[in-house]
DSSP file (Angstrom, degrees, kcal/mol; ACC not computed):
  #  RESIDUE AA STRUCTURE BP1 BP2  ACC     N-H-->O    O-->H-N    N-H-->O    O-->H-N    TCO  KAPPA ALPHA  PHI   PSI    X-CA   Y-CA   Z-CA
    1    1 A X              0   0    0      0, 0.0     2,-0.4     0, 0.0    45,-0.1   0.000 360.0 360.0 360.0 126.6  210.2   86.9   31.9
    2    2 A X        +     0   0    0      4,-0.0     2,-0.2     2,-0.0    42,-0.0  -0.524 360.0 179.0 -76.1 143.2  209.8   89.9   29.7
    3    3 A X    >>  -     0   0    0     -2,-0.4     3,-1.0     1,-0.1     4,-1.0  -0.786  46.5 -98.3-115.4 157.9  212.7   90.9   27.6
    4    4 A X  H 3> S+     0   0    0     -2,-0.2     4,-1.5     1,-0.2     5,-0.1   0.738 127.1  58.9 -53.3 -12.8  213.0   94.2   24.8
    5    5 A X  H 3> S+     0   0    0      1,-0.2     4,-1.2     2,-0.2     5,-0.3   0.766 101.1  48.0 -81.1 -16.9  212.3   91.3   22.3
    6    6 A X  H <> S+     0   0    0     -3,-1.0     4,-2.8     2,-0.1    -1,-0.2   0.948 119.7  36.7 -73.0 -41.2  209.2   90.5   23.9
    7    7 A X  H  < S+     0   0    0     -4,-1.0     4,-0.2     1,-0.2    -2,-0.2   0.670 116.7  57.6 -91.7 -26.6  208.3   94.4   23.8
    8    8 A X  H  < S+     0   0    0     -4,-1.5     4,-0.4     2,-0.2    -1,-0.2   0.890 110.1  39.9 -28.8 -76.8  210.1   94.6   20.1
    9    9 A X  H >X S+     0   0    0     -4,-1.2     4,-3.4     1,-0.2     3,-0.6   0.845 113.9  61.4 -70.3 -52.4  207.9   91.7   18.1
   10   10 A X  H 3X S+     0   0    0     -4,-2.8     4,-0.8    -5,-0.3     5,-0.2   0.748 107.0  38.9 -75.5 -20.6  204.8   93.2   20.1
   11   11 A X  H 3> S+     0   0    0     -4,-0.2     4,-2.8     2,-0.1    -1,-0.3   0.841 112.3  59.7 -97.6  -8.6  205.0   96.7   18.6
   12   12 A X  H <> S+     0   0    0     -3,-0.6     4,-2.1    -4,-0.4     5,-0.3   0.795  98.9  57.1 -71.4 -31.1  205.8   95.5   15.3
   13   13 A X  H  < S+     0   0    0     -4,-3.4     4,-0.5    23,-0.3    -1,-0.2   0.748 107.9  39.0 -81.9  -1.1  203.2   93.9   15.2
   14   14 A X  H  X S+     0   0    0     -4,-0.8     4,-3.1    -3,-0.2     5,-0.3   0.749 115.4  67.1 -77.6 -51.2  200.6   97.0   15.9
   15   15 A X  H  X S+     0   0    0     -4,-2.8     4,-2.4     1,-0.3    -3,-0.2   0.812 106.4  32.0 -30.0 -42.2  203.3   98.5   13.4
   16   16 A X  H  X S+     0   0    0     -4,-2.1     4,-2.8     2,-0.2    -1,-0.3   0.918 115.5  53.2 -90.1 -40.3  202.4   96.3   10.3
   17   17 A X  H  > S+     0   0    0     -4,-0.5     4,-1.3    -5,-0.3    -1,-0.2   0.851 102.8  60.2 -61.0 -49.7  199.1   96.2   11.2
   18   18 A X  H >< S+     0   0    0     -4,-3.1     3,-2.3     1,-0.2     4,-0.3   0.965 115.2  47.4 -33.2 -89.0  199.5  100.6   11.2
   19   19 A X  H >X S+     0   0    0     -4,-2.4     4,-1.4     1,-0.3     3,-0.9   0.591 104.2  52.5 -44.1 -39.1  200.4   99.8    7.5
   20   20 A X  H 3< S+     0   0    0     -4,-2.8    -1,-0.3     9,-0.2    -2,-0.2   0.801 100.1  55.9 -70.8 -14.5  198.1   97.7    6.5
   21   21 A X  T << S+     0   0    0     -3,-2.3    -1,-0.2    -4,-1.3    -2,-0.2   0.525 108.2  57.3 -92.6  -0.2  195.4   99.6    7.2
   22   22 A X  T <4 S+     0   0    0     -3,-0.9    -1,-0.2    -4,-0.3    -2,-0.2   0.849 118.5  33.9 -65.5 -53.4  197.3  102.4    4.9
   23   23 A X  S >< S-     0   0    0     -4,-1.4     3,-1.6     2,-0.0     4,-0.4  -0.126  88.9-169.9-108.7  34.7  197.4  100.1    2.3
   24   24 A X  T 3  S+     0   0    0      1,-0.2    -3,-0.1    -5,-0.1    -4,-0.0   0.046  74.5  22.3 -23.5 138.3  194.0   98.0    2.5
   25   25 A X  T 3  S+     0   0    0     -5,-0.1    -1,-0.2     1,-0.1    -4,-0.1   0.097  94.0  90.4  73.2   5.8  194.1   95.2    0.3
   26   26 A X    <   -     0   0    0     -3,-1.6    -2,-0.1    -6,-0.2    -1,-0.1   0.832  64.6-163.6 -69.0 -53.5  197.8   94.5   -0.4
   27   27 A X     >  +     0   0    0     -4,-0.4     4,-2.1    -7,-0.2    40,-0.1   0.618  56.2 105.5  83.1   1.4  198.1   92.1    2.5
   28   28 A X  H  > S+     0   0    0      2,-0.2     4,-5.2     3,-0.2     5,-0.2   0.878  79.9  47.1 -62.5 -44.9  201.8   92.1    2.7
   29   29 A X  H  > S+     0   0    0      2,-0.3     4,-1.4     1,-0.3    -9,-0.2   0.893 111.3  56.9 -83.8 -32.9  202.2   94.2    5.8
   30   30 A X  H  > S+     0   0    0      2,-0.2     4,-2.2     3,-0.1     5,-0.4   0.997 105.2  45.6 -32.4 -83.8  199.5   92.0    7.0
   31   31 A X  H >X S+     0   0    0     -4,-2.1     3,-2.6     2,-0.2     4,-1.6   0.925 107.9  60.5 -47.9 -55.3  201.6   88.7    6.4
   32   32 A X  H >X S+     0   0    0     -4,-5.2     4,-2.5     1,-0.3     3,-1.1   0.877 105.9  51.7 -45.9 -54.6  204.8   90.6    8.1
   33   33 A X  H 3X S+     0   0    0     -4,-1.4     4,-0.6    -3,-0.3    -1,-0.3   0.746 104.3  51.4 -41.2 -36.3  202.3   90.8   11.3
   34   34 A X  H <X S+     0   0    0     -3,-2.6     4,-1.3    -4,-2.2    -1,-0.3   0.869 106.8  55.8 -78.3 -14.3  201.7   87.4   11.3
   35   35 A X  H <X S+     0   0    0     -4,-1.6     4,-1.3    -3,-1.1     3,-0.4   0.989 113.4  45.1 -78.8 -54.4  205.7   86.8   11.2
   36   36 A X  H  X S+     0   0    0     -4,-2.5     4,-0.8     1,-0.2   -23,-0.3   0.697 102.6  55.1 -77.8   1.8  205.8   88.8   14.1
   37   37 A X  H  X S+     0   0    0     -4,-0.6     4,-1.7    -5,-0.4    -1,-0.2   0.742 109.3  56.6 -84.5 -30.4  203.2   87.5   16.0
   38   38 A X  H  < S+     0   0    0     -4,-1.3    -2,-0.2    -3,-0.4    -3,-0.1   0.758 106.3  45.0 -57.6 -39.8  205.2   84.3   15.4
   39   39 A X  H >X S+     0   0    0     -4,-1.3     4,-2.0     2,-0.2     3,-0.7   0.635 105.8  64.6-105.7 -10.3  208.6   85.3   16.8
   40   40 A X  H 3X S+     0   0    0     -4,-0.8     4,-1.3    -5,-0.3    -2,-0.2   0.859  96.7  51.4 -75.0 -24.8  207.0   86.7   19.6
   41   41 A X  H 3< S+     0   0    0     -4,-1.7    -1,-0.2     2,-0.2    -2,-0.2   0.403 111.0  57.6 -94.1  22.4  205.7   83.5   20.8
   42   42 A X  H X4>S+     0   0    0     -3,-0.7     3,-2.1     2,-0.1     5,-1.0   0.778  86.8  61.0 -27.7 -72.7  208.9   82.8   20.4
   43   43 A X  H ><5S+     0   0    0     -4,-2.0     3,-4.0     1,-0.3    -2,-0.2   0.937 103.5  66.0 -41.3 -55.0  210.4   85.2   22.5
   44   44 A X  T 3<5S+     0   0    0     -4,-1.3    -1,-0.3     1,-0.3    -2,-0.1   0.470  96.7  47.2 -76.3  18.7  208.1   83.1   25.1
   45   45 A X  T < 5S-     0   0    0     -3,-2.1    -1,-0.3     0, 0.0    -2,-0.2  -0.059 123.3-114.3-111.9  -6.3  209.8   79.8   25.0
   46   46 A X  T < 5 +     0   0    0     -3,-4.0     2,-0.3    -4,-0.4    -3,-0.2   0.950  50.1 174.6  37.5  54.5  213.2   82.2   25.4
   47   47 A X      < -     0   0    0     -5,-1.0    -1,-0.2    -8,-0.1     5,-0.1  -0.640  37.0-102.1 -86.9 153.6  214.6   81.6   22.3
   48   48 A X    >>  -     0   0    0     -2,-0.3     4,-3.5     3,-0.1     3,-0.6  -0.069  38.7-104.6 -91.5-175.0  217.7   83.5   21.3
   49   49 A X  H >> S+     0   0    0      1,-0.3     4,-1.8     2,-0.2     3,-1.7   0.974 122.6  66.7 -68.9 -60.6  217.2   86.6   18.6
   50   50 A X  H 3> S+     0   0    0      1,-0.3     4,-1.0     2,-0.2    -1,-0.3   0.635 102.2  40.6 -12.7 -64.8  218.5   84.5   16.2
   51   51 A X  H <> S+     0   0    0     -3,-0.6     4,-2.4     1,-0.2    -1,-0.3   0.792 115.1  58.2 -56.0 -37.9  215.2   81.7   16.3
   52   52 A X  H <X S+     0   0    0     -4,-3.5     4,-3.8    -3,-1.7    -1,-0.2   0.960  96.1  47.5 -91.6 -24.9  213.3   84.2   16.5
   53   53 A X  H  X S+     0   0    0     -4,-1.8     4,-3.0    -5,-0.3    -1,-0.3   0.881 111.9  57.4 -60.4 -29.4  214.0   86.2   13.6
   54   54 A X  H  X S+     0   0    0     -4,-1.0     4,-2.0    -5,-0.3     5,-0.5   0.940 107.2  51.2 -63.1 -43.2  213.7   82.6   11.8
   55   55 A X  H  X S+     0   0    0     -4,-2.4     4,-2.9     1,-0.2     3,-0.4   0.921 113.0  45.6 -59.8 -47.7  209.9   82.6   13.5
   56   56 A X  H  X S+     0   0    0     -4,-3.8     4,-1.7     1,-0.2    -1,-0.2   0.932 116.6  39.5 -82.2 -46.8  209.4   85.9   12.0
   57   57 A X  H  X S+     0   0    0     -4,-3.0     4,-0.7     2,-0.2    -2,-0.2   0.586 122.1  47.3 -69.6  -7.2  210.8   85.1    8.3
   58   58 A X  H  X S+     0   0    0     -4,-2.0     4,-1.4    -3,-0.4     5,-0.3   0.814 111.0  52.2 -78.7 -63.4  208.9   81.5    8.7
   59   59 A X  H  X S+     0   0    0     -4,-2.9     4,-2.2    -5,-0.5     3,-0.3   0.878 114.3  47.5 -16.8 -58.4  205.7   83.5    9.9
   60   60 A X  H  < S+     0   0    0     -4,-1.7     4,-0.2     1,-0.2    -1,-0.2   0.870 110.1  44.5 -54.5 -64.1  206.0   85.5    7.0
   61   61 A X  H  X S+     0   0    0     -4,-0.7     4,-2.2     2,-0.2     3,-0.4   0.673 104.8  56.6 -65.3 -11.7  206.4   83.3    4.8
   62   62 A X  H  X S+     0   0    0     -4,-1.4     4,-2.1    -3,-0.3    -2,-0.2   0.882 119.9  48.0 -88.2 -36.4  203.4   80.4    5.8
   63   63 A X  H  X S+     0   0    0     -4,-2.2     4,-0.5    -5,-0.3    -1,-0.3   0.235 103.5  46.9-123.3  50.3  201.3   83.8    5.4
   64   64 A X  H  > S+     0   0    0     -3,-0.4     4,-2.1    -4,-0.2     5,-0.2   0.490 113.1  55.6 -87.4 -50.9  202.3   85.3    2.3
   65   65 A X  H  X S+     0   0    0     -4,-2.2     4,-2.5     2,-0.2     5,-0.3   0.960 112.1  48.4 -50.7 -30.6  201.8   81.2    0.9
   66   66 A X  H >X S+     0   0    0     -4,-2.1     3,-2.0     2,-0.2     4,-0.7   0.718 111.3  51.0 -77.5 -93.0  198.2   81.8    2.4
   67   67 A X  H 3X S+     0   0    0     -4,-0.5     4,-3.3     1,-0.3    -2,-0.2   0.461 107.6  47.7  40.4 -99.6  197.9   85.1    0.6
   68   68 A X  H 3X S+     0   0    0     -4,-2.1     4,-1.0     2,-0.3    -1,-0.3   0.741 114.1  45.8 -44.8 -48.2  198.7   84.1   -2.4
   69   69 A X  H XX S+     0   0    0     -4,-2.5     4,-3.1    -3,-2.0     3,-0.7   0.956 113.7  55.1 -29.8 -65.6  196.2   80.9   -2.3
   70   70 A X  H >X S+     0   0    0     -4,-0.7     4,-1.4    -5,-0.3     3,-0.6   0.826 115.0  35.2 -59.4 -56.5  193.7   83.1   -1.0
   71   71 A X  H 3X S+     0   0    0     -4,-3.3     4,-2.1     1,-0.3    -1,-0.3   0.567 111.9  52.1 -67.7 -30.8  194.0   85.4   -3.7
   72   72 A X  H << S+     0   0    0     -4,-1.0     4,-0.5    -3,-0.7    -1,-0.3   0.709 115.2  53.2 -90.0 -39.7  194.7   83.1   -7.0
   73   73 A X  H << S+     0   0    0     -4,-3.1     3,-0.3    -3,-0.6    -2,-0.3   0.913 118.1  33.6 -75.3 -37.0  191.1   81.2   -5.3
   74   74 A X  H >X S+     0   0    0     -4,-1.4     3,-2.8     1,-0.2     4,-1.0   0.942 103.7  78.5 -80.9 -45.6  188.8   85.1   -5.2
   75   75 A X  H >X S+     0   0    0     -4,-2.1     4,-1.1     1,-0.3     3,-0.9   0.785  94.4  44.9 -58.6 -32.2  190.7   86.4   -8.5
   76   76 A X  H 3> S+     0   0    0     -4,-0.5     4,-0.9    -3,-0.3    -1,-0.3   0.798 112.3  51.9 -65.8 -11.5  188.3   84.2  -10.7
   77   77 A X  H <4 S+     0   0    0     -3,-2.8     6,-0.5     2,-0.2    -1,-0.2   0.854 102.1  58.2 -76.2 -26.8  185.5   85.6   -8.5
   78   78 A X  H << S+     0   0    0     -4,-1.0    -1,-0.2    -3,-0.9    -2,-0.2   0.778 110.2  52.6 -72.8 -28.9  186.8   89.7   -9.2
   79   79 A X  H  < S+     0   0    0     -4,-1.1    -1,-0.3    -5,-0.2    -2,-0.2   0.726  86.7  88.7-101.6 -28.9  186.1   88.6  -13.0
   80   80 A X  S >< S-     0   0    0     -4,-0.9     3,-2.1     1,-0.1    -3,-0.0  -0.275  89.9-109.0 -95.4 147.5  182.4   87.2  -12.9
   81   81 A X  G >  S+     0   0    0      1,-0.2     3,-0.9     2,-0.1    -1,-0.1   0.703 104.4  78.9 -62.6  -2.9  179.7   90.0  -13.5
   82   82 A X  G 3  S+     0   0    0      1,-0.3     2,-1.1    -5,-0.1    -1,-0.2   0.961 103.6  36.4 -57.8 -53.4  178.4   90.2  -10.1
   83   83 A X  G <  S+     0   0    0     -3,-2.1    -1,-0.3    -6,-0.5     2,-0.2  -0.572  79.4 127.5-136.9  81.2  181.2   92.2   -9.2
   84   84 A X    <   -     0   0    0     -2,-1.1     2,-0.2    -3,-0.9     3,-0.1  -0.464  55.2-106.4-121.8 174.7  182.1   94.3  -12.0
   85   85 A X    >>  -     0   0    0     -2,-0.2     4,-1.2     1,-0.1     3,-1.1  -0.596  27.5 -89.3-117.1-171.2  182.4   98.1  -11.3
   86   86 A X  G >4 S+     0   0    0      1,-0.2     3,-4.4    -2,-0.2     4,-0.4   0.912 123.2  47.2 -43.0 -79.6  180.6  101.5  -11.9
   87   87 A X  G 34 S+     0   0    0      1,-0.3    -1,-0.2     2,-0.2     4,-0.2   0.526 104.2  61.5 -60.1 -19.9  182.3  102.3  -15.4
   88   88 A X  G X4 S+     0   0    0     -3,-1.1     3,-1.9     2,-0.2    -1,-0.3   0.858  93.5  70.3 -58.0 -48.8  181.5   98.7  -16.5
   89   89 A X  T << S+     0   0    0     -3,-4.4    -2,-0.2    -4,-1.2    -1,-0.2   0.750  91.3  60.1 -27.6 -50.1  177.8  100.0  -15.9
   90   90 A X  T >  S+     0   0    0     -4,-0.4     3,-2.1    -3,-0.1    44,-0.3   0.603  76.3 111.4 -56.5 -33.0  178.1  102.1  -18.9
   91   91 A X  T <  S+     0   0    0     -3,-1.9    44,-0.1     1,-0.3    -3,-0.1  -0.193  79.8  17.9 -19.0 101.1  178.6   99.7  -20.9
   92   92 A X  T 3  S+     0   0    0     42,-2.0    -1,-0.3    -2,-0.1    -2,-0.1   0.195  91.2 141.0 111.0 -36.7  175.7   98.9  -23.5
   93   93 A X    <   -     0   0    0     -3,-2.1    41,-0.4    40,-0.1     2,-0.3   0.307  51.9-125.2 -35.8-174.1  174.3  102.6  -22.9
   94   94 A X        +     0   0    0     39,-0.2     2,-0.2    37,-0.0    39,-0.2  -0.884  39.5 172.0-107.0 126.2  172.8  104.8  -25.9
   95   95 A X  E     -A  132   0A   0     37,-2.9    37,-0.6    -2,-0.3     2,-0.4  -0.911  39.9-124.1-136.0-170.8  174.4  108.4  -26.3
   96   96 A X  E     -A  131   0A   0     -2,-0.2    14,-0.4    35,-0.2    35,-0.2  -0.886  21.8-154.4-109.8 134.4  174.5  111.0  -28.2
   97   97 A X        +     0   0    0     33,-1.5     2,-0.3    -2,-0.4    12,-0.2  -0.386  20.3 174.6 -94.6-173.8  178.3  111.9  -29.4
   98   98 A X  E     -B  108   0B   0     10,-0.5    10,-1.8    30,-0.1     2,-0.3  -0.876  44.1 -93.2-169.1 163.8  178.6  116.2  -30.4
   99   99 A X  E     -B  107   0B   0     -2,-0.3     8,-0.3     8,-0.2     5,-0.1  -0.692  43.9 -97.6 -87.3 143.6  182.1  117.6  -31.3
  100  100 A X        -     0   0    0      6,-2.6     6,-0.1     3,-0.4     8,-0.1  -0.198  27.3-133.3 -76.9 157.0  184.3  119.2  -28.2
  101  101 A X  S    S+     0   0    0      3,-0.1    -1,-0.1    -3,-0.0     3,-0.1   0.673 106.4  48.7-131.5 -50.5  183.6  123.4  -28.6
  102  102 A X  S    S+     0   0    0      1,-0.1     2,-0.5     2,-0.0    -3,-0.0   0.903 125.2  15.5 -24.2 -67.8  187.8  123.3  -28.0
  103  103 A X        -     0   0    0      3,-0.1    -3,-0.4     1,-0.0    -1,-0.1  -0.933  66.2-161.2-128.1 121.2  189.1  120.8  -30.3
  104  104 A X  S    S+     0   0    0     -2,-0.5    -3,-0.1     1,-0.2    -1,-0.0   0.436  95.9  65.5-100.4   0.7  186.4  119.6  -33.4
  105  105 A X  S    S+     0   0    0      1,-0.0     2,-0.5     2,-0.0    -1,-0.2   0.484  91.3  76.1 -99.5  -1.8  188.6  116.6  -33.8
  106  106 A X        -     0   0    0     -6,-0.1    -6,-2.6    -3,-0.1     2,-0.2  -0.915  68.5-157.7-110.1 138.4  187.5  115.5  -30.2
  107  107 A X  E     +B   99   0B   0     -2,-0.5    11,-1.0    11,-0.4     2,-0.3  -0.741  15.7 174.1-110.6 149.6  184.1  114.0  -29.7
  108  108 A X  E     -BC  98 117B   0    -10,-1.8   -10,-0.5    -2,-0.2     2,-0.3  -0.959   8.5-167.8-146.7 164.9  182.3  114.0  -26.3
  109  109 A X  E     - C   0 116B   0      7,-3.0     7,-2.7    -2,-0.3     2,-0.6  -0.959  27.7-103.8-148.6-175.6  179.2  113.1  -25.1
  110  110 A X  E     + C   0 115B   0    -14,-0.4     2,-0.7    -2,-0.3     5,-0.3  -0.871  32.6 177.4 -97.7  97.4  177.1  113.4  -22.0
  111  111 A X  E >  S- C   0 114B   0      3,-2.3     3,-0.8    -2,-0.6   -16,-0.1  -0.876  73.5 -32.7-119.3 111.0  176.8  110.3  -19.7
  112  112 A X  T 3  S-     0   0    0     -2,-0.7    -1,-0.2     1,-0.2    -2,-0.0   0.884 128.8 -47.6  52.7  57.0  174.5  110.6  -16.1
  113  113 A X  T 3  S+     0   0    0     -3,-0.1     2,-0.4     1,-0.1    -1,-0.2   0.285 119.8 112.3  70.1   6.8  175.8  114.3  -16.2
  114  114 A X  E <   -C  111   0B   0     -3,-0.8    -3,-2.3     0, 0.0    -1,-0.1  -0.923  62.7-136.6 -96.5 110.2  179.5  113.7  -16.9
  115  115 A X  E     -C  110   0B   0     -2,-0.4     2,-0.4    -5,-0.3    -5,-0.2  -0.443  29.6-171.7 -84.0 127.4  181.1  114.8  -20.5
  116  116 A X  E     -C  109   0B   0     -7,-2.7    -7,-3.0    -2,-0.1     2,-0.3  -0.940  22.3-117.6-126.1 156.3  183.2  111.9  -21.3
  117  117 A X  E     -Cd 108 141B   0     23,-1.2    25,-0.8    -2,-0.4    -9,-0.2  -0.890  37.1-146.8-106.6 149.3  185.7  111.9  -24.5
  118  118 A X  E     - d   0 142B   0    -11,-1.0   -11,-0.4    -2,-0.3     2,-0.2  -0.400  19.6-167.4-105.9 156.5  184.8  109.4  -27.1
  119  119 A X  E     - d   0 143B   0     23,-1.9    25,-2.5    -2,-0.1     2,-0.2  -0.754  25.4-129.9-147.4 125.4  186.5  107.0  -29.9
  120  120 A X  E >   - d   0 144B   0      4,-0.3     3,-0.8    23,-0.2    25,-0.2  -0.441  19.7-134.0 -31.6 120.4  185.0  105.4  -32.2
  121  121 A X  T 3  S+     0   0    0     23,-2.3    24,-0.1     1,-0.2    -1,-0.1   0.699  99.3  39.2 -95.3  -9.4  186.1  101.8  -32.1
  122  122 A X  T 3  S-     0   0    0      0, 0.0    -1,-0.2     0, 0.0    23,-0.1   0.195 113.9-110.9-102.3  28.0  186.9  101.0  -35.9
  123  123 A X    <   +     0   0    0     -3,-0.8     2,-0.1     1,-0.1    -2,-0.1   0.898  69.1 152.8  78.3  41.7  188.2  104.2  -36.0
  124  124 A X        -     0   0    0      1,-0.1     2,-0.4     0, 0.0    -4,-0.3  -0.244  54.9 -89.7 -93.1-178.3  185.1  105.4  -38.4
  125  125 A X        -     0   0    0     -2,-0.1     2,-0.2    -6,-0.1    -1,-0.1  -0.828  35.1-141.4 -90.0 139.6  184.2  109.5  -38.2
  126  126 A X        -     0   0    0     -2,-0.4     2,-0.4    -6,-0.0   -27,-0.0  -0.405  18.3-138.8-103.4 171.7  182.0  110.0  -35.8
  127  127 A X    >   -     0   0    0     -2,-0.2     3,-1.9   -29,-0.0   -30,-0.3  -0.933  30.3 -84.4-154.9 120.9  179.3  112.8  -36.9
  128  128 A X  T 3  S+     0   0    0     -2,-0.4   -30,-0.1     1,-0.3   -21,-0.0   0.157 116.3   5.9  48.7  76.8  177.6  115.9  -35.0
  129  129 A X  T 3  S+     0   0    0      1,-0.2    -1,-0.3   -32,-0.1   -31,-0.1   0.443  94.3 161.1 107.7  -7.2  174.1  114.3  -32.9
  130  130 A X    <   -     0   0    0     -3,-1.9   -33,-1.5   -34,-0.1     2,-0.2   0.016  42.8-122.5 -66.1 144.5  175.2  110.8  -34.0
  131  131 A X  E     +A   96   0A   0     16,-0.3     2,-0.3   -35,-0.2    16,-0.2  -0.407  38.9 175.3 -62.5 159.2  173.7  107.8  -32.0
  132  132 A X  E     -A   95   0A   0    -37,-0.6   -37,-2.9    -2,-0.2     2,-0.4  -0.855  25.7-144.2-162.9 142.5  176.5  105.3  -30.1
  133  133 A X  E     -E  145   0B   0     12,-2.4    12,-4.5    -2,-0.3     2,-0.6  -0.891  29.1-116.1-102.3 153.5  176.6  102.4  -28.0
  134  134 A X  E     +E  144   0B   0    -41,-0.4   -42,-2.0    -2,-0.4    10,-0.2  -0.771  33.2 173.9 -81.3 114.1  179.5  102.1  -25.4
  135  135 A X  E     -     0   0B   0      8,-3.6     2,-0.4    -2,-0.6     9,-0.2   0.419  65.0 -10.8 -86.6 -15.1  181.4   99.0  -26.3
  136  136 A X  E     -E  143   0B   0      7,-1.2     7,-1.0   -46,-0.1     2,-0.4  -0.997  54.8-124.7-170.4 162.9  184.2   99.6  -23.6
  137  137 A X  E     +E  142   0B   0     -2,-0.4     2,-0.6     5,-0.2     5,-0.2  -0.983  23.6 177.9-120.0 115.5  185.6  101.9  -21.3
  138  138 A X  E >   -E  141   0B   0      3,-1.2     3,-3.4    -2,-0.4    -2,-0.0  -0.933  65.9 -64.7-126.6 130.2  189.6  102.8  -21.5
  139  139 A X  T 3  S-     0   0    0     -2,-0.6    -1,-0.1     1,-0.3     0, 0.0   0.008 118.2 -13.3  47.6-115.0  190.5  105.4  -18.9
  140  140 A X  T 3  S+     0   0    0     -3,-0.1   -23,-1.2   -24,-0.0     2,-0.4   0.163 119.1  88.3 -97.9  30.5  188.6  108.5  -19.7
  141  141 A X  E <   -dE 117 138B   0     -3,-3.4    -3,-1.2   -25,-0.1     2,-0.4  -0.873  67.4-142.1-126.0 151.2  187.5  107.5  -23.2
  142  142 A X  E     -dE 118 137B   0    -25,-0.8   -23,-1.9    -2,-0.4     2,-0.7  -0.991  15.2-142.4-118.5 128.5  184.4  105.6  -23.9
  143  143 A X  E     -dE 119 136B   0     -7,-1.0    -8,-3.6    -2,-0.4    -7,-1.2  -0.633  33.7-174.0 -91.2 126.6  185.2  103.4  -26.6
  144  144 A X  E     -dE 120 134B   0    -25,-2.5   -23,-2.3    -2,-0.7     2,-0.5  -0.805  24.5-150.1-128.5 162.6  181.5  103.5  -28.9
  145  145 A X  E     - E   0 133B   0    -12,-4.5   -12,-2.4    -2,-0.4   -25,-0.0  -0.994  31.4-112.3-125.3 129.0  180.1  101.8  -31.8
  146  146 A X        -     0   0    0     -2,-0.5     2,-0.3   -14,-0.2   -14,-0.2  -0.006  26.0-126.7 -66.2 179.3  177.5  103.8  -34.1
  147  147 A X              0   0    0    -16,-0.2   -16,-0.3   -15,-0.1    -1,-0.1  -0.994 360.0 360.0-136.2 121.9  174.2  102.7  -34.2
  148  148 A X              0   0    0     -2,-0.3    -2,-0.0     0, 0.0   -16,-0.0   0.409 360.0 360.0 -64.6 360.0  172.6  101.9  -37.5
């Protein structure tokens, strides 16, 4: 027999599912979905609200533990260079630094048509036409190292 718990479980679970697909790649609101997909086959054995809310915080929990696996097994995978991102690309370049037309204590340079602001990474003076390689990327700064 269908009950409102049957009809309950079953929209919470489009509900979480709604959410995850807000938040791609958190994966909580995923594992809540599997917890309710969990007390809803409950709900078909007619078990009282009680059980079933245990189906849904057991649900929950077996696939947040999956989650977590899954995730602590890919993170070593996120770190290898295959799968490194655009701004990593930069990395290695030759540019040319020139002083900011604003500020002449800020250095910028040109990289695939984008003015990026510079730092020297041992904190030397940088100089007007100067050669650099990109050692790093932090935020918007490209961290560079002259070139002899």
């Amino acid at each position: 027999m269908i009950y409102n718990s049957t009809f309950l479980w079953f929209g919470l679970i489009f509900f979480f599912l709604f959410l995850e697909m807000g938040h791609p790649g958190l994966l909580y609101f995923l594992s809540f979905s599997c917890g309710a997909f969990c007390a809803l086959m409950a709900t078909l054995y007619d078990l009282s609200m009680g059980l079933q809310l245990v189906a849904f915080l057991a649900g929950t929990c077996v696939a947040l533990g999956f989650v977590h696996f899954y995730v602590k097994a890919k993170k070593n995978q996120l770190q290898s260079p295959g799968h490194r991102s655009n701004l990593d690309a930069l990395i290695g370049k030759k540019i040319t630094v020139f002083v900011s037309k604003q500020d002449s204590k800020v250095w910028q340079a040109h990289v695939a048509g984008q003015i990026w602001l510079v730092k020297s990474v041992h904190h030397e003076p940088l100089e007007d036409g100067q050669q650099a390689v990109i050692v790093d990327v932090q935020g918007c700064h490209l961290r560079v190292d002259k070139v002899n």
